[in-house]
Structure formats: structure tokens, C-alpha cells
FIKOLZA-1660 file (N, C-alpha, C; in steps of 0.1 Angstrom, whole numbers, plus 5000, padded with zeros to 4 digits):
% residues 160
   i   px   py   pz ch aa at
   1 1818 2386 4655  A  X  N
   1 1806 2395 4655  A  X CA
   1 1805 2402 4668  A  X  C
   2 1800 2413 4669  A  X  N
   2 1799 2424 4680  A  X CA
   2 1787 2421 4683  A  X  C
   3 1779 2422 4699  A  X  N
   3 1765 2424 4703  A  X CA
   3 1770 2435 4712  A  X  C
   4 1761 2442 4714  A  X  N
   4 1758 2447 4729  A  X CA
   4 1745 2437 4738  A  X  C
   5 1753 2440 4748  A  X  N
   5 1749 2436 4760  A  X CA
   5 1739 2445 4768  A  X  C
   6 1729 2438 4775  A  X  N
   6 1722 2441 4787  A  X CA
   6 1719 2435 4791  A  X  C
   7 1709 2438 4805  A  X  N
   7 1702 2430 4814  A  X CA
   7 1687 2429 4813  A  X  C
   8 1679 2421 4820  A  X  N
   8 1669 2417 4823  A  X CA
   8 1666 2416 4833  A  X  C
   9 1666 2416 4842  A  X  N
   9 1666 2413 4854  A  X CA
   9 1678 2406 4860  A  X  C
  10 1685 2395 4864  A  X  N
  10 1697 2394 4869  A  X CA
  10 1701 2390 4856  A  X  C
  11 1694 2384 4844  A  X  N
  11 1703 2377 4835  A  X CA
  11 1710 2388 4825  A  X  C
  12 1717 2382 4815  A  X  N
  12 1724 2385 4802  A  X CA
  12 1714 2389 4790  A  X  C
  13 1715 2399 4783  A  X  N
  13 1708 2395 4765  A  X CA
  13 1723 2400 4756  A  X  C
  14 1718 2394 4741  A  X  N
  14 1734 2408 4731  A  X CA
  14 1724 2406 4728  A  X  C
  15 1723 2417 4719  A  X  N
  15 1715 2424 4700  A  X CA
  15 1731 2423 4696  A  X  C
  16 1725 2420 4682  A  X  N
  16 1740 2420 4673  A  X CA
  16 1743 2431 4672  A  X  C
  17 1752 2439 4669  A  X  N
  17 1752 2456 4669  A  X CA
  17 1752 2457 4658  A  X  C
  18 1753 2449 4647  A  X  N
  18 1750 2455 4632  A  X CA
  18 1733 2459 4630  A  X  C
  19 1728 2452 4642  A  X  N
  19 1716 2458 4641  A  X CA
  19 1708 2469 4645  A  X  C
  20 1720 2477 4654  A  X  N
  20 1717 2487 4663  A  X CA
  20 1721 2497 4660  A  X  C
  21 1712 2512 4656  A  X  N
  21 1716 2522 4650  A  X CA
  21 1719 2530 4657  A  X  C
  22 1716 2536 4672  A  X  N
  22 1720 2544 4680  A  X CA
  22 1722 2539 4694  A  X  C
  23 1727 2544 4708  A  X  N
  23 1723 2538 4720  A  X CA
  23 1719 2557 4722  A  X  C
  24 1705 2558 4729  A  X  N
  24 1701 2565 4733  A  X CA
  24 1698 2568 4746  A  X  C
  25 1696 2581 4757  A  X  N
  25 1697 2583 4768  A  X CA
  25 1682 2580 4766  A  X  C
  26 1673 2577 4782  A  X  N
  26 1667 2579 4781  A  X CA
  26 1663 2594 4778  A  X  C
  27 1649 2593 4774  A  X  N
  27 1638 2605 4765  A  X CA
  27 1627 2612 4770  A  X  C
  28 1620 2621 4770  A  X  N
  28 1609 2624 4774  A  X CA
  28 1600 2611 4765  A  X  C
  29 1591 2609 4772  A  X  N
  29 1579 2601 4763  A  X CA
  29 1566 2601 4766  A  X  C
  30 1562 2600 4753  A  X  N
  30 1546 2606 4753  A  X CA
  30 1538 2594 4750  A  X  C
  31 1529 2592 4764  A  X  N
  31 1522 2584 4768  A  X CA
  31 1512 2577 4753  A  X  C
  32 1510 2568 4753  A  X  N
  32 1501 2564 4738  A  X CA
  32 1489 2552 4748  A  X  C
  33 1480 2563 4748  A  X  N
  33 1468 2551 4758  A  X CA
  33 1464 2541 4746  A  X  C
  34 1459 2528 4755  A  X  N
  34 1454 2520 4749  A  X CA
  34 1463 2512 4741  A  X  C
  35 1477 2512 4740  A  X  N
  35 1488 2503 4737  A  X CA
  35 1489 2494 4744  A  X  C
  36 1494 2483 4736  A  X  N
  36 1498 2470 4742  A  X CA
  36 1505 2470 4752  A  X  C
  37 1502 2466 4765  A  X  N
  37 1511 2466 4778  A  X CA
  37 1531 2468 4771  A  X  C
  38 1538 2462 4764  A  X  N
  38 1549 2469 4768  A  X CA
  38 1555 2480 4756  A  X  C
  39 1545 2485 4750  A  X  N
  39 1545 2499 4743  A  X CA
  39 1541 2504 4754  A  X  C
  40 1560 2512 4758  A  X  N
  40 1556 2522 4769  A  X CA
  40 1554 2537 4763  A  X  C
  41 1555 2537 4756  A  X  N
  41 1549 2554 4744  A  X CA
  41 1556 2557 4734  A  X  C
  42 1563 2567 4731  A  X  N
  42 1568 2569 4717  A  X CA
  42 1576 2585 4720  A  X  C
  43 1585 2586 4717  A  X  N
  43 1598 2599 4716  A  X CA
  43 1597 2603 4703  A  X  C
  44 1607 2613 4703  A  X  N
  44 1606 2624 4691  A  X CA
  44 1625 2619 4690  A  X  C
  45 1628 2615 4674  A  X  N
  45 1639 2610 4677  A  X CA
  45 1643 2619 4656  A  X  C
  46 1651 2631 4664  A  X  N
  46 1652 2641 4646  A  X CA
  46 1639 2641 4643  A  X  C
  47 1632 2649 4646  A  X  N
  47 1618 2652 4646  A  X CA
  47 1608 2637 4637  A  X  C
  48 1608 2626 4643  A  X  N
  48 1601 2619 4636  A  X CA
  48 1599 2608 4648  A  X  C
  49 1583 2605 4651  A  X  N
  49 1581 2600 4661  A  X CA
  49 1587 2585 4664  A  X  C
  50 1589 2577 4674  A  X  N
  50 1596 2564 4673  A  X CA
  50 1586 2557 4685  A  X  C
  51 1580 2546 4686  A  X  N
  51 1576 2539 4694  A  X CA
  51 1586 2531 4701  A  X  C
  52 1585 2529 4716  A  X  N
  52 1595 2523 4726  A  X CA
  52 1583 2511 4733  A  X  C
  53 1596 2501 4728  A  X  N
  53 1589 2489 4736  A  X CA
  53 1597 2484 4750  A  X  C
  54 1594 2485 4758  A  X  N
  54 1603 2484 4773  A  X CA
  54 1600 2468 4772  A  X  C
  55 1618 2462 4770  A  X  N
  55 1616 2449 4770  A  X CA
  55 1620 2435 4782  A  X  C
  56 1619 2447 4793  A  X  N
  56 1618 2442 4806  A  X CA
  56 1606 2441 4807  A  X  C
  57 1596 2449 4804  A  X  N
  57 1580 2446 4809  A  X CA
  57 1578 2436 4799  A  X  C
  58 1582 2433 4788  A  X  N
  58 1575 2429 4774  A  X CA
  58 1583 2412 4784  A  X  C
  59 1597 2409 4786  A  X  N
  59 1600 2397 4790  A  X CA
  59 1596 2393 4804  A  X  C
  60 1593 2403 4817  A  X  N
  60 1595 2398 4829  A  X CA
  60 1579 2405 4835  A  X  C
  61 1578 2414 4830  A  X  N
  61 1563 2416 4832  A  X CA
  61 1565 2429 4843  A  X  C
  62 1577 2434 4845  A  X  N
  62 1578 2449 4856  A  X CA
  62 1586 2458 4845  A  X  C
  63 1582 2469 4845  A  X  N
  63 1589 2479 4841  A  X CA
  63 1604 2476 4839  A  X  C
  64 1615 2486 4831  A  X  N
  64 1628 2489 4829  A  X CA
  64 1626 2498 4842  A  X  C
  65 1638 2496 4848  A  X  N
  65 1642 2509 4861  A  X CA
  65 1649 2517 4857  A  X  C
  66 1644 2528 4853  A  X  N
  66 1652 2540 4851  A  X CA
  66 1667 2544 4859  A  X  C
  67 1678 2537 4854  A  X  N
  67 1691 2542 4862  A  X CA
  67 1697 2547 4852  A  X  C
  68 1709 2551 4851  A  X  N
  68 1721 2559 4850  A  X CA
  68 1722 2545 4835  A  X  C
  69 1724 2534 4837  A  X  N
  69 1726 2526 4827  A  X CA
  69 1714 2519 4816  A  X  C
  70 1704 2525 4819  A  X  N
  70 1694 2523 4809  A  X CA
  70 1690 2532 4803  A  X  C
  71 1692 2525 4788  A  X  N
  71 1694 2531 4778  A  X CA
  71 1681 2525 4769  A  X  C
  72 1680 2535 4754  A  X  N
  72 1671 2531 4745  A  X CA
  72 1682 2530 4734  A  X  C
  73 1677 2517 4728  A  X  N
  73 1687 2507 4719  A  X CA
  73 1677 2511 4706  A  X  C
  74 1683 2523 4697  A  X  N
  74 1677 2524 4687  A  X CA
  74 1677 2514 4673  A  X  C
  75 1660 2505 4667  A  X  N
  75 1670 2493 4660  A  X CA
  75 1665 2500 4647  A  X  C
  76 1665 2495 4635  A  X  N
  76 1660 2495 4624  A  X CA
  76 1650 2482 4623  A  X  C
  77 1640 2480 4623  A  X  N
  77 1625 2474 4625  A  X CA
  77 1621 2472 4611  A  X  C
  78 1622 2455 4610  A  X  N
  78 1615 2455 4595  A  X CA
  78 1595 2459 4600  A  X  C
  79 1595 2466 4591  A  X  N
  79 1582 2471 4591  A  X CA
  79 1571 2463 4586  A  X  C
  80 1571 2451 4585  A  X  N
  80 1561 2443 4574  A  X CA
  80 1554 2444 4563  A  X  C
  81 1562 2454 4552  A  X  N
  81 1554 2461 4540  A  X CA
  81 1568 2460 4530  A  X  C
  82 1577 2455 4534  A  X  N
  82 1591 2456 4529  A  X CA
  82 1604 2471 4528  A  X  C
  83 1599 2475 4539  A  X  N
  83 1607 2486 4546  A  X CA
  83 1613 2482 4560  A  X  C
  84 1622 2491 4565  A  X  N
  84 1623 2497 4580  A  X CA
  84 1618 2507 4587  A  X  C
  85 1617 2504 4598  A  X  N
  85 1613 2515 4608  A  X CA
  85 1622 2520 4616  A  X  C
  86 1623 2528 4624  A  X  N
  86 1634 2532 4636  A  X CA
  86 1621 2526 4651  A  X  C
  87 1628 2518 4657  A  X  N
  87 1618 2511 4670  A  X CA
  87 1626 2512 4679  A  X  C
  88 1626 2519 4691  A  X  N
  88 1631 2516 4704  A  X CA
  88 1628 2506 4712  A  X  C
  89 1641 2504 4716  A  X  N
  89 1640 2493 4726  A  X CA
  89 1645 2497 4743  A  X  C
  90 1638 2497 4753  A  X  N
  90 1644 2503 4762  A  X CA
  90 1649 2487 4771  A  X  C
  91 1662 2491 4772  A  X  N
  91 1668 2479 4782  A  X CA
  91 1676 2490 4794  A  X  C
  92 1682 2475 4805  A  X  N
  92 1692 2479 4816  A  X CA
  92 1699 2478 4811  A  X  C
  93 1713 2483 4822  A  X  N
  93 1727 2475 4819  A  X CA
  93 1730 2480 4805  A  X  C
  94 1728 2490 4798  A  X  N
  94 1733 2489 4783  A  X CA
  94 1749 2494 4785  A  X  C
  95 1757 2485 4793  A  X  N
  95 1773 2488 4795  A  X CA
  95 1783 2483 4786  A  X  C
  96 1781 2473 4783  A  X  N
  96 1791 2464 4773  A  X CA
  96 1785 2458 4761  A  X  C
  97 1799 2453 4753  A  X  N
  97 1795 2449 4743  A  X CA
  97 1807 2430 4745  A  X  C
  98 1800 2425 4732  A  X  N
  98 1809 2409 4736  A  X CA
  98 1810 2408 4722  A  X  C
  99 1823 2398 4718  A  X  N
  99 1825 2396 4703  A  X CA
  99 1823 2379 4706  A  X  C
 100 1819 2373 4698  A  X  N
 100 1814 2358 4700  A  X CA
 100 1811 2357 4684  A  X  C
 101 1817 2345 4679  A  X  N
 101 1810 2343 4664  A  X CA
 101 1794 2333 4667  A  X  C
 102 1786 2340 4653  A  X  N
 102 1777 2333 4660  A  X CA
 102 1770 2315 4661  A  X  C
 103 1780 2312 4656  A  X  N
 103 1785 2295 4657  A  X CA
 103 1785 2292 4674  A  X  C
 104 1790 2301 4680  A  X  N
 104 1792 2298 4697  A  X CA
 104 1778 2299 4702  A  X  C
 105 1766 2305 4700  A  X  N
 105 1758 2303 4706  A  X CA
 105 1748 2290 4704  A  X  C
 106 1745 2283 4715  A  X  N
 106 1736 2272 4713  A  X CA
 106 1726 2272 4715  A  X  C
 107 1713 2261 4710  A  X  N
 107 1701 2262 4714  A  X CA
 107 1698 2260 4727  A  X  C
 108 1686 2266 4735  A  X  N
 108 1682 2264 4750  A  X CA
 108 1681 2249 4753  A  X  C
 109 1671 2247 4743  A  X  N
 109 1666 2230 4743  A  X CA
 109 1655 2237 4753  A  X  C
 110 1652 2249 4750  A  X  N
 110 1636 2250 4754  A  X CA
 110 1631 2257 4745  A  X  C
 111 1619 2254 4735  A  X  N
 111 1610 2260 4726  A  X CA
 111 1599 2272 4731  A  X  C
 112 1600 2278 4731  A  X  N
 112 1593 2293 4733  A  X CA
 112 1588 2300 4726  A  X  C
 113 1574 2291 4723  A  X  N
 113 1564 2300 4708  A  X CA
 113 1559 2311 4712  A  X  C
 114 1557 2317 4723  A  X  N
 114 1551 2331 4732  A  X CA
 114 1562 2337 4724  A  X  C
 115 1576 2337 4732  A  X  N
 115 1585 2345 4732  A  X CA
 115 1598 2342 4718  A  X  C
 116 1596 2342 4707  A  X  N
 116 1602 2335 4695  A  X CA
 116 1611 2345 4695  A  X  C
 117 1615 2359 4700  A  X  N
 117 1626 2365 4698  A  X CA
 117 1637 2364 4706  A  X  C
 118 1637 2350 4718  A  X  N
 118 1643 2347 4726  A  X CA
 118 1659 2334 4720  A  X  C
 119 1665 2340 4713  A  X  N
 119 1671 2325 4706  A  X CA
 119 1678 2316 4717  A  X  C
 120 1693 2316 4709  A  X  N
 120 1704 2306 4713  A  X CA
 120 1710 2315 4727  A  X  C
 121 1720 2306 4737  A  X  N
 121 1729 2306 4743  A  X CA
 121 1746 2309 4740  A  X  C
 122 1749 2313 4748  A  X  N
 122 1764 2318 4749  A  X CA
 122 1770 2318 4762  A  X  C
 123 1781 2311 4758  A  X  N
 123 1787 2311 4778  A  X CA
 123 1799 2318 4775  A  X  C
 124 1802 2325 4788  A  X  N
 124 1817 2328 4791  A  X CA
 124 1820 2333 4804  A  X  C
 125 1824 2340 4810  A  X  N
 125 1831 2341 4826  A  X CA
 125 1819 2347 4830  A  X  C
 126 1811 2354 4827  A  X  N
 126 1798 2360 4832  A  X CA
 126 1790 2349 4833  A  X  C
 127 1788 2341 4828  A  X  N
 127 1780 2332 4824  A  X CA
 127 1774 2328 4812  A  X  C
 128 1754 2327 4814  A  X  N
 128 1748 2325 4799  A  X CA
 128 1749 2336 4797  A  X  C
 129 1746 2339 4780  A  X  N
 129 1742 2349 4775  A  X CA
 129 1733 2349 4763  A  X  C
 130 1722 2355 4765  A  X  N
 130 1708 2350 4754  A  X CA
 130 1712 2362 4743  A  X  C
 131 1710 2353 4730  A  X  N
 131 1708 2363 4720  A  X CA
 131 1690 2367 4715  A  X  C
 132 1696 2375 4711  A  X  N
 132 1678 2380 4706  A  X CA
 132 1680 2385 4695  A  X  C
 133 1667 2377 4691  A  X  N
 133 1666 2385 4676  A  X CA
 133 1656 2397 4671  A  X  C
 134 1660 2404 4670  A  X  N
 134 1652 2417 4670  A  X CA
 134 1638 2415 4658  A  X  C
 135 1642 2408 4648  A  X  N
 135 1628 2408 4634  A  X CA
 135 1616 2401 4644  A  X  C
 136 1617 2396 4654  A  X  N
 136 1609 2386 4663  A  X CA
 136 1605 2393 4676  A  X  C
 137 1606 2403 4676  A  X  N
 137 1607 2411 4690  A  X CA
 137 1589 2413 4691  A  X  C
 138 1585 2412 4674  A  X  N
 138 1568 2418 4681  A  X CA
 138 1558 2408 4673  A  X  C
 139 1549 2403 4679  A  X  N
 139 1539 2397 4671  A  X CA
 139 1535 2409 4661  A  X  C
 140 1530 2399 4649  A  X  N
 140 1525 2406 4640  A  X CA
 140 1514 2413 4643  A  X  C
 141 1505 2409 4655  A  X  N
 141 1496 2424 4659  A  X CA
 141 1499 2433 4659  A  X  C
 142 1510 2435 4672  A  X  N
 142 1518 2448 4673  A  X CA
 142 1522 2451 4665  A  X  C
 143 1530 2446 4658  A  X  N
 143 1541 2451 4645  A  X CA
 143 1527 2458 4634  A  X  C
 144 1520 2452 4634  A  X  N
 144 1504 2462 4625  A  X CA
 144 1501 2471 4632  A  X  C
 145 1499 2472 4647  A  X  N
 145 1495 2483 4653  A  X CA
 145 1506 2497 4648  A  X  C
 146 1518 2493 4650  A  X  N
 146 1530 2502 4653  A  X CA
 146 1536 2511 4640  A  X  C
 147 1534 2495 4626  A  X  N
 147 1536 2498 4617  A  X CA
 147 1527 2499 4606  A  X  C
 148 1513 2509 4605  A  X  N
 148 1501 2504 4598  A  X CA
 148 1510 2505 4585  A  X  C
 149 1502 2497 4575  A  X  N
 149 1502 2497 4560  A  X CA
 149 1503 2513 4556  A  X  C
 150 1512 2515 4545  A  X  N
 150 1513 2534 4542  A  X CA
 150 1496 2528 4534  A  X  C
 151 1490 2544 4532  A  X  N
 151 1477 2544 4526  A  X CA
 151 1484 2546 4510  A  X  C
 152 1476 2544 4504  A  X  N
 152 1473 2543 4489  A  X CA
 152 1471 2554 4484  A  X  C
 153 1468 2559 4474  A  X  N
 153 1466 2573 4467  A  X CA
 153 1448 2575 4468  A  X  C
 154 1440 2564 4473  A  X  N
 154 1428 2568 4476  A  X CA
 154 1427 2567 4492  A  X  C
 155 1440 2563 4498  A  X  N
 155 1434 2566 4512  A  X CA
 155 1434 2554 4523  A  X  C
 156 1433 2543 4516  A  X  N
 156 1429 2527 4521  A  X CA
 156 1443 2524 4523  A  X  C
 157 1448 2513 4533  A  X  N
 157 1462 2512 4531  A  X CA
 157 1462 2504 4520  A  X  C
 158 1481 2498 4517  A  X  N
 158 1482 2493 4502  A  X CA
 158 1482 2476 4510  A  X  C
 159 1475 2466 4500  A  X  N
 159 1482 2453 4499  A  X CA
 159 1495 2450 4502  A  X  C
 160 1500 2442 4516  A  X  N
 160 1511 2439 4521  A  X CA
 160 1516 2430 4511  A  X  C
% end
């Protein structure tokens, strides 16, 4: 199985890449006040707006540093209504990719109900390497905020 790779601050993450629909340069982006701290705003991605969650602020609590190798990891987002969304992800380091079946990664042996999109482990000459799982990337607040219910034919949204 294929991931791409980035960073976090010194560490490792993969996304599986079957989950990843584009790697994007960064974007202009248009500020969205009153978002949850790591909704850094939202791009125009083929004319259709996309929300970016910078998941250096969302894990470590400081911004993504805008260099030459950060990129926005475009995913497909289950939407909570039984659809997808297109959701950005802004990471570092988006340089490489690792093939690993995913039998090789192991558990932390640390439980992390804050952060549940944090899974298993992976070692190799780099070291660890954390996988993530993207369906877990947002509480279901956010994922309501980002993703409201479509409305109904009177207007109300529909029953999820």
C-alpha cells in the first residue's frame, strides 16, 4: 500500500494515497472569521469552494510554515450525510511517498481520545512513522460546521 509522507514538526505522518485526490501548491485563501482555530479558511479549488484545515496547528498548536514543500493534500471527506467532500489538508514536507502493508504498522500503546485520527506506527531507516486516518481528522462539530446537512425542499436541513 502507498502513503504519502509528511512532517509535523520534526516527526513523520503517511495518508494512505488511495485516499488522496490531489497534492496541491499552496493557494490564495479566504480568511473565514470565527472558525475553529485550525480552519485556516477555504480556496477556490475548479470553481467550488474547499475548506483547509492546517494540521500542524490542529496537531502542535503553531501554524504550517509556508516553504517550497508545503503542500495542500487534497482528501475526499466523508461528509456525515452519506457523501464526500473535497477537504484540504495543509501539511510540511509533502516530499515522499512509502509503500508499507498495513499489517506493519503497530499500535502506540498510547490511547488518544482528543486526537483519534492519530493511529498506528511504522518503523524504517527514518524512523517512526504515524499513520492517520483521515474519516477521524475532525470532530463531529467541525465536520457539522464544514459540512452542514444539504436543506430540504422546504429549506430546513434533511435528517442525517
Amino acid at each position: 500500500m502507498l502513503f504519502l509522507l509528511f512532517r509535523l514538526g520534526k516527526d513523520r505522518y503517511a495518508l494512505p494515497a488511495v485516499q488522496v485526490a490531489e497534492v496541491l501548491p499552496m493557494l490564495e485563501l479566504k480568511q473565514i472569521p470565527q472558525a475553529p482555530p485550525a480552519v485556516r479558511g477555504a480556496f477556490d479549488f475548479r470553481g467550488r469552494p474547499v475548506p483547509l484545515i492546517d494540521l500542524s496547528l490542529m496537531a502542535l498548536g503553531k501554524p504550517a510554515r509556508e516553504q517550497l514543500s508545503t503542500r495542500i493534500v487534497l482528501v475526499d471527506y466523508p461528509d456525515g450525510h452519506g457523501g464526500t467532500r473535497p477537504l484540504g489538508l495543509l501539511a510540511e514536507q509533502v516530499t515522499e511517498t512509502l509503500r508499507r502493508q498495513p499489517g506493519d504498522f503497530r499500535d502506540t500503546g498510547v490511547e488518544l481520545p482528543d486526537a483519534p485520527w492519530l493511529g498506528p506506527v511504522a518503523s524504517d531507516a527514518g524512523g517512526l512513522v504515524q499513520r492517520v486516518d483521515v474519516e477521524q481528522l475532525l470532530t463531529p462539530e467541525v465536520r457539522a460546521l464544514l459540512f452542514p446537512a444539504p436543506a430540504g425542499r422546504d429549506g430546513t436541513p434533511e435528517a442525517a
